[in-house]
C-alpha positions as CSV (number, residue, x, y, z in Angstrom):
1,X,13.6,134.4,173.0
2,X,15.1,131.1,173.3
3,X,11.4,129.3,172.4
4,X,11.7,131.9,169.2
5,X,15.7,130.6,168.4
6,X,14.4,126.9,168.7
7,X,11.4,127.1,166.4
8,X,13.3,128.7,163.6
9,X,16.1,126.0,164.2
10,X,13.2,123.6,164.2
11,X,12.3,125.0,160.6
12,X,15.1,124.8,158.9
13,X,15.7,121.5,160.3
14,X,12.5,120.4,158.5
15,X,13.4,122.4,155.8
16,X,16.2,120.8,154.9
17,X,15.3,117.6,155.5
18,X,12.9,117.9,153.2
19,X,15.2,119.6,150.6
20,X,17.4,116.3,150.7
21,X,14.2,114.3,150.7
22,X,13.0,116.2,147.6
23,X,16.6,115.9,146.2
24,X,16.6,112.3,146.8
25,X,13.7,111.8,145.7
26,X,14.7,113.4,141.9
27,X,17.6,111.5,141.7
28,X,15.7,108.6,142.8
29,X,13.0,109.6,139.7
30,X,15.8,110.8,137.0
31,X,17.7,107.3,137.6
32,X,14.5,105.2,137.5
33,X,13.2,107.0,134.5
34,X,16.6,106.9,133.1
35,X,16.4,102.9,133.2
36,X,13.2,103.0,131.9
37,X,14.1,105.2,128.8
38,X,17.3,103.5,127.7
39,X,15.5,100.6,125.9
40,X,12.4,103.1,124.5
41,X,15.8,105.7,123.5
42,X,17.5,103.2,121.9
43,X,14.5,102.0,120.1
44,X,13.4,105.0,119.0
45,X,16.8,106.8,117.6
46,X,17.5,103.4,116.2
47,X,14.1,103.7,114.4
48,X,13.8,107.2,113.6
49,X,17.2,106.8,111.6
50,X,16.3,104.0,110.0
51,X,12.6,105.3,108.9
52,X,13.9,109.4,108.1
53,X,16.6,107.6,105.5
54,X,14.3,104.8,103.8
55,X,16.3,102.4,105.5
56,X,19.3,103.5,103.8
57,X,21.6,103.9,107.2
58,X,21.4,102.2,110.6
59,X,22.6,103.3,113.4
60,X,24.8,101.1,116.1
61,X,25.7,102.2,119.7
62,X,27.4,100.4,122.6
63,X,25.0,102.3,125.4
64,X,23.0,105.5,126.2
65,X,23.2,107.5,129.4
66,X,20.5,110.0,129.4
67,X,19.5,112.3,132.1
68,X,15.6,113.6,131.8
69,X,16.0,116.4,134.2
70,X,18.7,118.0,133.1
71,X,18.2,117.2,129.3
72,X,21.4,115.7,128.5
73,X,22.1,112.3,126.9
74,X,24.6,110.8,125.3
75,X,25.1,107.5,122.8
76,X,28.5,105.7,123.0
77,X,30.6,103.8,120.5
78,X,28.4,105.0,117.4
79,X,28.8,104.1,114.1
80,X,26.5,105.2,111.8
81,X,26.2,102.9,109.0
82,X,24.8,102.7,105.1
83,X,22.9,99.0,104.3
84,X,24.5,98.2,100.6
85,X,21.3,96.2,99.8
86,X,19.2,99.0,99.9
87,X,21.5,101.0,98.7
88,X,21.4,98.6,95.3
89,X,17.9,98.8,95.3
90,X,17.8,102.6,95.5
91,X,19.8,102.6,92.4
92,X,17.3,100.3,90.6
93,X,14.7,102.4,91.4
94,X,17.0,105.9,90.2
95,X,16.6,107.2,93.9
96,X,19.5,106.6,95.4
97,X,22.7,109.6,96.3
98,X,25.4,110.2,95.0
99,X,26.7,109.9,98.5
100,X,27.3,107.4,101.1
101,X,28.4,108.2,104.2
102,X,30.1,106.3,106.9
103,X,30.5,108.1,110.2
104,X,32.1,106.9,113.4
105,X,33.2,108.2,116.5
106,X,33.4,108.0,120.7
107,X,30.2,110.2,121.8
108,X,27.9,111.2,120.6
109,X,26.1,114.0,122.8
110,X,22.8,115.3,122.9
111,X,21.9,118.9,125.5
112,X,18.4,119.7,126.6
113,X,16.3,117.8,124.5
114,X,13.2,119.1,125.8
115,X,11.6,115.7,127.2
116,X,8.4,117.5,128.9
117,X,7.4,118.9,125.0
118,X,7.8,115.3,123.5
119,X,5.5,113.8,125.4
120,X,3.1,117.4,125.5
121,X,3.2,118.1,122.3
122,X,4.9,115.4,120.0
123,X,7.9,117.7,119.5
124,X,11.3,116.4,119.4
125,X,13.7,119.6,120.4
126,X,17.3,119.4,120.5
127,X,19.4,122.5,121.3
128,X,22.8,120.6,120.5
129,X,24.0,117.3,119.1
130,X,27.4,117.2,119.4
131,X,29.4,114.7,117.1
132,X,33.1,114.8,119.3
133,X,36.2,114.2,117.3
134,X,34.0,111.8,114.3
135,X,35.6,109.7,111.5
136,X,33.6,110.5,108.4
137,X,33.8,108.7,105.1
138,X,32.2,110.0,101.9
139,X,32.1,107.9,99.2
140,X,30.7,109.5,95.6
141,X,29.4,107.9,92.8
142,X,27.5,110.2,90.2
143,X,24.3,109.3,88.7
144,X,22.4,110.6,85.5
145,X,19.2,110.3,87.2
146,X,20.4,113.3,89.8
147,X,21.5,115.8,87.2
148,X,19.9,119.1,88.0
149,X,18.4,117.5,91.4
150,X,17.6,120.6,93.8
151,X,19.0,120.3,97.2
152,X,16.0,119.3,98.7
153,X,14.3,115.5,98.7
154,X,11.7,114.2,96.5
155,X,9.5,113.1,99.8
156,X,9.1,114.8,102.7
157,X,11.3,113.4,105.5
158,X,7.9,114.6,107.4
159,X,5.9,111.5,106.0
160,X,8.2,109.0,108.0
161,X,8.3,110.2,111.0
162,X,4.7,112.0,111.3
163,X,2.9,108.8,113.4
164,X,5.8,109.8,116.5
165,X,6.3,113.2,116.2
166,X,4.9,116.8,114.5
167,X,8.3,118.3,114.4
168,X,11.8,117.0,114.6
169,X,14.2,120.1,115.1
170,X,18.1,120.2,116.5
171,X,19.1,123.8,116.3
172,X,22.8,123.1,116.1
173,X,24.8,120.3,115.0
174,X,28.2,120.4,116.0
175,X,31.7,117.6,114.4
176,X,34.3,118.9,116.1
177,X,37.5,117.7,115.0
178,X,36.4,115.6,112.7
179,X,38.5,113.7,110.4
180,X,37.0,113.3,106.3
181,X,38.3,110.8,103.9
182,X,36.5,111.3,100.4
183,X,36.5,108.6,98.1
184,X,35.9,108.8,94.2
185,X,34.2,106.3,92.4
186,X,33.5,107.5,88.9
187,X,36.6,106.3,87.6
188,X,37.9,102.5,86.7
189,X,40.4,103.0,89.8
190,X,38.5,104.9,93.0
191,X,40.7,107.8,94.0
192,X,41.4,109.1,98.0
193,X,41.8,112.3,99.6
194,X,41.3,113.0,103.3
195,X,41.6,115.9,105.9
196,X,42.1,116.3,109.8
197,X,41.1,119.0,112.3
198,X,37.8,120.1,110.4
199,X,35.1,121.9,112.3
200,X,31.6,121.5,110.9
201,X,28.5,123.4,112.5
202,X,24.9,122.6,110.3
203,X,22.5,124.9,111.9
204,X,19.0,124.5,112.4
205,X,18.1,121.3,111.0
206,X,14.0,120.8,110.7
207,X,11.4,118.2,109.6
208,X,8.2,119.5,109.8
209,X,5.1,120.0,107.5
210,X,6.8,122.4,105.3
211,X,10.6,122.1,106.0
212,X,10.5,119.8,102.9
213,X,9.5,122.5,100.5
214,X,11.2,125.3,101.9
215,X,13.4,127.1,99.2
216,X,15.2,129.0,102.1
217,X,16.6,125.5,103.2
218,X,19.1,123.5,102.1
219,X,19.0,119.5,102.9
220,X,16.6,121.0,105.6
221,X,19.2,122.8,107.3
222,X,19.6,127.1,107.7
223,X,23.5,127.0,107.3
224,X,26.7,125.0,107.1
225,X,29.5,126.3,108.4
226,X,32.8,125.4,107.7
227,X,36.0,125.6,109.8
228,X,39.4,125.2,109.8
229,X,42.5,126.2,111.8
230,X,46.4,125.7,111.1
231,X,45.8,123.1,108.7
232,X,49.4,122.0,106.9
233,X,50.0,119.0,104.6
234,X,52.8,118.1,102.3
235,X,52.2,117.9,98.6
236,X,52.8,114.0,97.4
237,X,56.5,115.0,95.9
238,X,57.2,116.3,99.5
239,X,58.7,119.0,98.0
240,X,56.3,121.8,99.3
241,X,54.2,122.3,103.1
242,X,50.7,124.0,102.3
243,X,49.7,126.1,105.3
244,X,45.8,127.3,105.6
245,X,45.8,130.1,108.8
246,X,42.3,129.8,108.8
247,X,39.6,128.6,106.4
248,X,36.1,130.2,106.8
249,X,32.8,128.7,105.0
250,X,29.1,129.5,105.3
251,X,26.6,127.9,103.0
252,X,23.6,130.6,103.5
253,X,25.7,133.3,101.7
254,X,28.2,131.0,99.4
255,X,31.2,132.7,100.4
256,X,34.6,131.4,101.7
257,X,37.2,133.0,103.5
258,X,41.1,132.1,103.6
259,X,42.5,134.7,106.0
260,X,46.4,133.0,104.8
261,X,47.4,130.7,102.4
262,X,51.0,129.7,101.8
263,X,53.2,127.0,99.5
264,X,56.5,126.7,101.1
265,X,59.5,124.8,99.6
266,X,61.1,122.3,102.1
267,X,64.1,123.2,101.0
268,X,66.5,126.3,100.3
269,X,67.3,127.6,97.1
270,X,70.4,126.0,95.9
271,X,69.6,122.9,97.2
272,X,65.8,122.5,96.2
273,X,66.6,120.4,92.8
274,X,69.1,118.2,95.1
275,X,66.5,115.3,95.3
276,X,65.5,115.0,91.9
277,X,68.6,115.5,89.9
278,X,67.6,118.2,87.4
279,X,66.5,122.1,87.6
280,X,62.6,122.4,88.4
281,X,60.9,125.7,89.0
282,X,60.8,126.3,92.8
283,X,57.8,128.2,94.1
284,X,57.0,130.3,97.4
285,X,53.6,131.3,97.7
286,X,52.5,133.8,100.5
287,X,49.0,134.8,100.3
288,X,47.3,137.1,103.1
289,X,43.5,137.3,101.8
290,X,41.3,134.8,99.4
291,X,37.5,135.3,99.1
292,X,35.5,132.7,97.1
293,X,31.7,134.2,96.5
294,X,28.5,132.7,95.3
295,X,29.5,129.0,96.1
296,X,27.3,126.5,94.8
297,X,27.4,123.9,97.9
298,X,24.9,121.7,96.4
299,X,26.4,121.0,93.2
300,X,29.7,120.7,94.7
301,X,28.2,118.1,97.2
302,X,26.1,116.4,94.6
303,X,29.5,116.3,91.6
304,X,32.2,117.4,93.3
305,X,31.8,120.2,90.9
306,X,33.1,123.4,92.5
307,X,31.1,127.4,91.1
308,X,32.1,130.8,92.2
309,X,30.4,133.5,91.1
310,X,33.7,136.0,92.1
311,X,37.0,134.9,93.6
312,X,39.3,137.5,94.8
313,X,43.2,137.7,95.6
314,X,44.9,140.3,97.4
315,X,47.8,141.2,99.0
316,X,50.4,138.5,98.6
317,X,53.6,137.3,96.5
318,X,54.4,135.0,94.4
319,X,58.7,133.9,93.5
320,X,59.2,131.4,90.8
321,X,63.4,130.3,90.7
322,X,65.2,127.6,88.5
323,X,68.6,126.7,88.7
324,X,70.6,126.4,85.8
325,X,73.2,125.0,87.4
326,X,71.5,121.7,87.7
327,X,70.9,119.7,84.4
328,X,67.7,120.3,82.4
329,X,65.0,117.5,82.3
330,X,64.6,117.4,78.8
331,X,60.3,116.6,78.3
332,X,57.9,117.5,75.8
333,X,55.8,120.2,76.9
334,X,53.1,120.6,74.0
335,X,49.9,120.8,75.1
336,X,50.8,122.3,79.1
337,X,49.7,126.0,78.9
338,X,47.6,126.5,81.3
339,X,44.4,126.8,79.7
340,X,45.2,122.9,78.5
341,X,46.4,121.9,81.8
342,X,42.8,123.7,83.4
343,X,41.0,121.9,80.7
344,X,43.1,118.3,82.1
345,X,42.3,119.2,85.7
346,X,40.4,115.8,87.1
347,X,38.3,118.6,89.1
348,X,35.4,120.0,87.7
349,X,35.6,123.6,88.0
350,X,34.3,127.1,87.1
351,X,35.0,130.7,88.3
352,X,33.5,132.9,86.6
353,X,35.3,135.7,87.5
354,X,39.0,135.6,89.2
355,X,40.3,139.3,90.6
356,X,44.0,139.6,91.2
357,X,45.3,143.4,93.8
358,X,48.5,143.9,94.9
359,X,50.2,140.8,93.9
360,X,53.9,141.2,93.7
361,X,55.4,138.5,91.0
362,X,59.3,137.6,90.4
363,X,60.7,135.1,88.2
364,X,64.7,134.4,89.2
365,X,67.3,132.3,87.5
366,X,70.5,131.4,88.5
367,X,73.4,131.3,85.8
368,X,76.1,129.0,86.7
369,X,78.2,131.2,83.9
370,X,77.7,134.3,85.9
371,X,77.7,132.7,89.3
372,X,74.6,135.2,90.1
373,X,70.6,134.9,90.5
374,X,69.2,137.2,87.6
375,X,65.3,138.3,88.7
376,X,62.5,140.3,86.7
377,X,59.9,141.5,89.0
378,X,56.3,142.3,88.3
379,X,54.9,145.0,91.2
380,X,51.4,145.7,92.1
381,X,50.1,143.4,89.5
382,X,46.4,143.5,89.7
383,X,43.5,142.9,86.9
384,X,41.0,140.2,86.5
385,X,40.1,137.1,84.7
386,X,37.0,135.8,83.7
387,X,35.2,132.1,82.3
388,X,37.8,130.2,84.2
389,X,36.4,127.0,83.4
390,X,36.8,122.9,82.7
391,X,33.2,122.3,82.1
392,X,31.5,121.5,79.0
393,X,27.9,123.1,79.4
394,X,29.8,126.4,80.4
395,X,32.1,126.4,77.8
396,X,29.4,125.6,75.3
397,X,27.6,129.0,76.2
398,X,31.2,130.8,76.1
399,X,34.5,128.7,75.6
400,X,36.9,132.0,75.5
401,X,38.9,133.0,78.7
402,X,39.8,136.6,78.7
403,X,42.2,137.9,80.8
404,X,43.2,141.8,81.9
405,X,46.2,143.1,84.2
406,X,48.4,146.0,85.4
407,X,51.6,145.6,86.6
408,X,54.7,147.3,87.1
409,X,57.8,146.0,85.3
410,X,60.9,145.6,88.1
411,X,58.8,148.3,90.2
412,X,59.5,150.9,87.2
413,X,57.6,150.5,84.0
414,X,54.1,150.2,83.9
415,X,52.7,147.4,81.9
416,X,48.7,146.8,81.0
417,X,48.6,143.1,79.8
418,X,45.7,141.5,77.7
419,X,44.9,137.8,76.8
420,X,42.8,135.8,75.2
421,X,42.5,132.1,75.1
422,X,39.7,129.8,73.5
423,X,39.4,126.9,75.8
424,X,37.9,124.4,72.9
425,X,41.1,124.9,70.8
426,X,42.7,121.7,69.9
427,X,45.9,123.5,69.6
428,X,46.1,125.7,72.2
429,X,45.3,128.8,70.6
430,X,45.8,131.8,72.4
431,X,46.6,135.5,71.9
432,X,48.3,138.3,74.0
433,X,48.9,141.9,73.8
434,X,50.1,144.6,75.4
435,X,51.8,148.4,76.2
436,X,55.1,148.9,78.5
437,X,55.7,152.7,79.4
438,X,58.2,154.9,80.9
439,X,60.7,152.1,81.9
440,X,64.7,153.2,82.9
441,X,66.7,150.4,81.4
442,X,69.0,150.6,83.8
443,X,66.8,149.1,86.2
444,X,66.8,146.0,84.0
445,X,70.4,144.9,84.9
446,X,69.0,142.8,88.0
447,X,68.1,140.4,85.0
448,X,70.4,141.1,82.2
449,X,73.4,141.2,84.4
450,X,73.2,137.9,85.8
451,X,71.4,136.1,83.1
452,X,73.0,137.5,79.6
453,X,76.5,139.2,80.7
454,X,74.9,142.6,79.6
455,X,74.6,145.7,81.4
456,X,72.3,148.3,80.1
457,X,74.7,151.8,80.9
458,X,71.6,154.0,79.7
459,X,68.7,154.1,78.1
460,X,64.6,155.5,78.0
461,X,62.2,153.1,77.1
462,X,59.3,155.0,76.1
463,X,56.7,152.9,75.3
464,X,56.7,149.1,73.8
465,X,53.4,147.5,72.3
466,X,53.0,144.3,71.1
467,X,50.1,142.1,70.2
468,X,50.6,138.3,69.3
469,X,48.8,135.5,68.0
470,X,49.8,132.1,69.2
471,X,49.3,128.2,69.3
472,X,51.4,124.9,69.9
473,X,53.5,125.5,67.7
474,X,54.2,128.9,66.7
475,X,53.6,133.0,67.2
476,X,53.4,135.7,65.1
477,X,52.6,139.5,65.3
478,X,53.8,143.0,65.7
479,X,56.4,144.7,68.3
480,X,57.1,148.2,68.3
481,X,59.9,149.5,70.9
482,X,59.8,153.4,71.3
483,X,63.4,154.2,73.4
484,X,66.2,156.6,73.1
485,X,69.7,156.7,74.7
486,X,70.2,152.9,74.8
487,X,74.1,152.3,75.2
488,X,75.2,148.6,77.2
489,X,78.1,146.8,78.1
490,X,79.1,143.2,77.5
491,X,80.1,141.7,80.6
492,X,82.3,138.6,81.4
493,X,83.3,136.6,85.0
494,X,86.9,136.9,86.4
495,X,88.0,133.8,86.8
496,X,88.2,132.5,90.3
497,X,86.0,135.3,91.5
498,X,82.6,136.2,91.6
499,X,82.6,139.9,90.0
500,X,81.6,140.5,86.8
501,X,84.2,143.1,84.4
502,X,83.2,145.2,81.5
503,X,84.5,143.7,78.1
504,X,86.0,146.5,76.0
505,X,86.4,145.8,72.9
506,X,83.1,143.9,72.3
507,X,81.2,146.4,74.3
508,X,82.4,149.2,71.6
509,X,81.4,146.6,68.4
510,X,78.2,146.7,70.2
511,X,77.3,149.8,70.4
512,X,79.0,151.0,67.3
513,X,78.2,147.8,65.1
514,X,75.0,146.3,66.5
515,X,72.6,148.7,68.5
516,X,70.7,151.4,67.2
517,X,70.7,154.1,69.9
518,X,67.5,155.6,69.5
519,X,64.4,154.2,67.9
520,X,62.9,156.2,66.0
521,X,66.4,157.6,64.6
522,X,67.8,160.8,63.8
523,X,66.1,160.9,60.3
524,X,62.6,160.2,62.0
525,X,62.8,156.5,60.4
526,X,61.1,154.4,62.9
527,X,61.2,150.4,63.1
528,X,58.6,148.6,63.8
529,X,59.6,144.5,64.0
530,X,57.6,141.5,62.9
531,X,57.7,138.6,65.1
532,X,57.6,135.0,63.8
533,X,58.7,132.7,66.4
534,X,58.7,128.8,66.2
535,X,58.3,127.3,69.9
536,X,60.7,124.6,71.0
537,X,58.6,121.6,72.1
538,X,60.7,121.4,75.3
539,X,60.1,125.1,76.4
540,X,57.2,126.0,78.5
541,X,54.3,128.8,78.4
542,X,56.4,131.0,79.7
543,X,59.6,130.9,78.3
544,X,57.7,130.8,74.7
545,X,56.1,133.7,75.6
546,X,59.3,135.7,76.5
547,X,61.4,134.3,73.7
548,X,58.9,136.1,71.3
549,X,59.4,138.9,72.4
550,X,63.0,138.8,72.9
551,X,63.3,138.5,69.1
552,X,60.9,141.3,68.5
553,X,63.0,143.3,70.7
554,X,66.4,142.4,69.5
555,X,64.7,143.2,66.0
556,X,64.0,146.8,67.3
557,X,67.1,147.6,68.9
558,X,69.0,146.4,65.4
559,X,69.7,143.1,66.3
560,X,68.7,141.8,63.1
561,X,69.7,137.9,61.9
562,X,71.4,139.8,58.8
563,X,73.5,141.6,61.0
564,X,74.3,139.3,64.0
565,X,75.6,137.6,61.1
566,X,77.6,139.9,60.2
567,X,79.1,140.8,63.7
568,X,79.6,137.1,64.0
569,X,81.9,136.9,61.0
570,X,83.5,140.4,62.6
571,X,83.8,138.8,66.2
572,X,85.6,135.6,64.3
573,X,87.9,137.9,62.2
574,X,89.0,139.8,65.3
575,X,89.7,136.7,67.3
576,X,91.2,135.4,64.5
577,X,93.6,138.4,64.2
578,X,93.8,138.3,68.0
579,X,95.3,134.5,67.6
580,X,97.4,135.6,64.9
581,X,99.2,138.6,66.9
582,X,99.5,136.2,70.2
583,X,101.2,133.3,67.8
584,X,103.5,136.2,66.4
585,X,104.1,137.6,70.0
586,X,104.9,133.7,70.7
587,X,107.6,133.6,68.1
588,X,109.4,136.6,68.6
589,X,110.2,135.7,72.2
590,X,111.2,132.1,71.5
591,X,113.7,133.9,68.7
592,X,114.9,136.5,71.4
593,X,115.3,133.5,73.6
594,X,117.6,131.7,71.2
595,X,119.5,134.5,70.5
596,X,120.3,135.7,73.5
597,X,124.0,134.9,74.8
């Protein structure tokens, strides 16, 4: 028995002897091949770059630790780095990019490169090459000789490397963190923009035999895939923070993903126009879903050009407020709708169809008169809009934008909105029309309360159609207001407080003198108002918009100019009289004074 116990202790005595011997003896063999392979490594990347890019980029590292066992290498200090002299002569001979890149960074990392099926089969494998935390610079120039140029090369990558190897594949190729500064060149002064925290993933990068003319591929590669989490940046007035939640991208199906997008004003509403001095529109943008479809990665890559087939927007809000009680900057604004402004974007861009669900839209001013915030609201809107475009070969096959939407005015009325704009027009032409139903006036007093001293007391809005025609400098067209039962008060501020009282006697001229209570009237006569409205070059899109109308609605209500005419000349008489009576008031009691003993 104890014979038996010794010759098994014997065994594994040997046995692991011979296990550290073997183990030794590895290590021994990785280091030793290890030293042997950095200077045929280094040779070799350093070739293969130089050779797979027609000597366009070189790359530089401080040292390589490779491990051929376990398959794991990695290059240190890399910069990866274009030669301008070739890059010259590329453009001589009309072959060079569009693109140069610069790329540096700490480590470069390369796992399980398959050493054994190099030097077997000529096969370079790489499951991942990892680019950790990398500084790239992209730097775009655009060429006439690379209109139209497919995303794939004009020479097989192949025919450089084919004397080392039959196949060159990486399966994934990881920047994590990487930080992009993009730099435009194709204007007199080169423009900057840059991002942080961007995850990049290119998937299944091949040369091969056939890689090269593979339609499925694009820049030899399966997929990009773009990432990007809690990304925030201030706008260059530092007036607003964007947030991005999360930004999704894959190149094999073209579509994008923003799971929440939001513009957030720095500051609070009464004190947003602090730093500038005047009243400016304030926005707050909340977002919860954007989807970009059919992306056309290599024309935006190749011209920063940017195509959707379909972009949708859903679910989110959108408040616009000015305050009045800061001074207006007084600017020209001819030539800012926002077809023009599109049309001036330095971004080449086309969607061809934008689709807008569940958007709730307000618009607020406050009224330093009133001492209130007066808001119109826009529930629900939804519709679509389609040829949103700046570029000239797409607006040469169609240069009209059309717009459709449904909303529902202050959560009450429903209105279907149409418009129409040609993107050539030299001055802006545009047209709009639409049809309000079933709106209760009184749930207009969040605006007209505030804003114009007026409360609606009752009043059916039936239905209101319009349809105008429009440019830089004027609009014209039809309004027709269907209502019944419209009666309103004139409001004015107590002084020293902040609630707003009824005004009796102008409230009663009003209604007796001014408004026509039902439209069509009593005898069946129904009007139907013109609208010619001459824009103020200082007014924007929107307030032109609303000011025409205003005046078509005033019109239909029996707001005419011939009679507020007349109710001014009644308004002066009675104030007038009203001056007279206090004046005679006056007298009497200074004579009752005097005579008193």
């Amino acid at each position: 028995m104890t014979v038996k116990t010794r010759q098994k202790y014997m065994i594994l005595k040997w046995f692991g002897v011979g296990l550290l011997f073997g183990i030794a003896f590895l290590a021994a063999m990785t280091w030793y091949l290890s030293i042997k392979l950095k200077p045929i490594i280094t040779r070799e990347i350093k070739e293969l770059v130089a050779t797979s890019t027609e000597q366009l980029y070189h790359i530089e590292f401080s040292s390589v630790s490779t491990n051929v066992l376990t398959g794991i290498s990695a290059l240190h200090e890399v910069t990866i780095i274009p030669d301008t002299n070739v890059y010259h002569q590329l453009i001589a001979l009309k072959r060079a990019p569009n693109n140069l890149y610069k790329i540096k960074l700490k480590k470069l990392a390369v796992r399980n490169f398959h050493a054994w099926r190099v030097w077997r089969e000529k096969k370079l494998n790489i499951d991942l090459l990892l680019f950790d935390n990398p500084c790239v610079v992209m730097t775009n120039r655009q060429f006439d000789f690379n209109e139209n140029k497919l995303p794939h090369p004009r020479k097989s990558p192949y025919d450089y490397i084919s004397k080392y190897l039959k196949e060159l594949r990486i399966e994934t190729i990881d920047f994590k963190n990487a930080s992009f500064k993009y730099i435009n060149k194709n204007s007199a002064k080169p423009e900057t923009d840059s991002i942080a925290n961007l995850n990049v993933t290119l998937k299944d990068w091949l040369i091969d035999a056939h890689s090269a003319a593979d339609k499925s591929r694009l820049y030899l590669l399966k997929d990009v895939v773009i990432n990007l989490k809690d990304y925030t940046f201030a706008t260059p007035d530092s007036l607003y923070h964007v947030n991005l939640n999360q930004l999704d991208f894959s190149a094999s199906t073209g579509e994008l993903n923003i799971k929440r997008f939001m513009i957030v004003p720095r500051l609070d509403e009464m004190t947003f126009a602090d730093p500038l001095g005047y009243a400016k529109d304030r926005y707050n943008v909340q977002m919860s879903n954007i989807n970009l479809k059919g992306i056309n990665l290599p024309l935006y890559i190749l011209k920063q050009e940017l195509f959707a087939r379909e972009m949708n927007v859903a679910n989110g809000s959108v408040a616009v407020l000015n305050n009045n009680a800061f001074p207006k900057k007084v600017e020209l604004k001819t030539g800012r709708y926002p077809q023009q402004l599109l049309q001036k974007a330095k971004g080449q861009l086309t969607i061809e169809k934008l689709n807008l669900s569940n958007i709730d839209i307000s618009y607020s001013e406050f009224n330093p008169k009133s001492g209130h915030k007066g808001t119109v609201t826009f529930a629900q809107t939804s519709g679509s809009v389609s040829n949103v475009t700046n570029v000239e070969r797409t607006k040469a096959k169609n240069p009209v934008m059309e717009a459709g939407f449904t909303t529902y005015l202050m959560g009450s009325g429903k209105l279907d909105l149409n418009f129409k704009a040609n993107l050539d027009a030299k001055d802006g032409a545009f047209s709009y029309s639409g049809v309000l139903t079933n709106l209760d006036g009184r749930t207009l007093n969040r605006m007209t309360k505030p804003l114009g001293l007026v409360k609606v007391n009752s009043g059916n809005f039936k239905k209101l159609e319009f349809a105008i025609e429009a440019n830089d400098r004027e609009a014209k067209g039809n309004l027709s207001l269907n209502y019944n039962d419209l009666s309103v008060a004139l409001l004015k501020k107590v002084k020293g407080e902040e609630r707003l009282v009824k005004q009796g006697l102008m409230s009663f001229l009003a209604n007796a003198l001014i408004i026509n209570s039902d439209n069509p009237n009593a005898a069946g006569v129904f009007v139907t108002a013109p609208v010619y409205y001459k824009r103020v070059e200082t007014a924007s899109f929107f307030n032109f918009i609303w000011k025409t109308l205003l005046q078509g609605i005033k019109y239909s209500v029996g707001l005419t100019p011939e009679k507020e005419k007349r109710v001014k000349a009644q308004i002066s008489r009675f104030g007038k009289m009203k001056a007279e009576r206090q004046e005679r008031i006056k007298r009497r009691a200074e004579r009752k004074e005097k005579n008193s003993p």
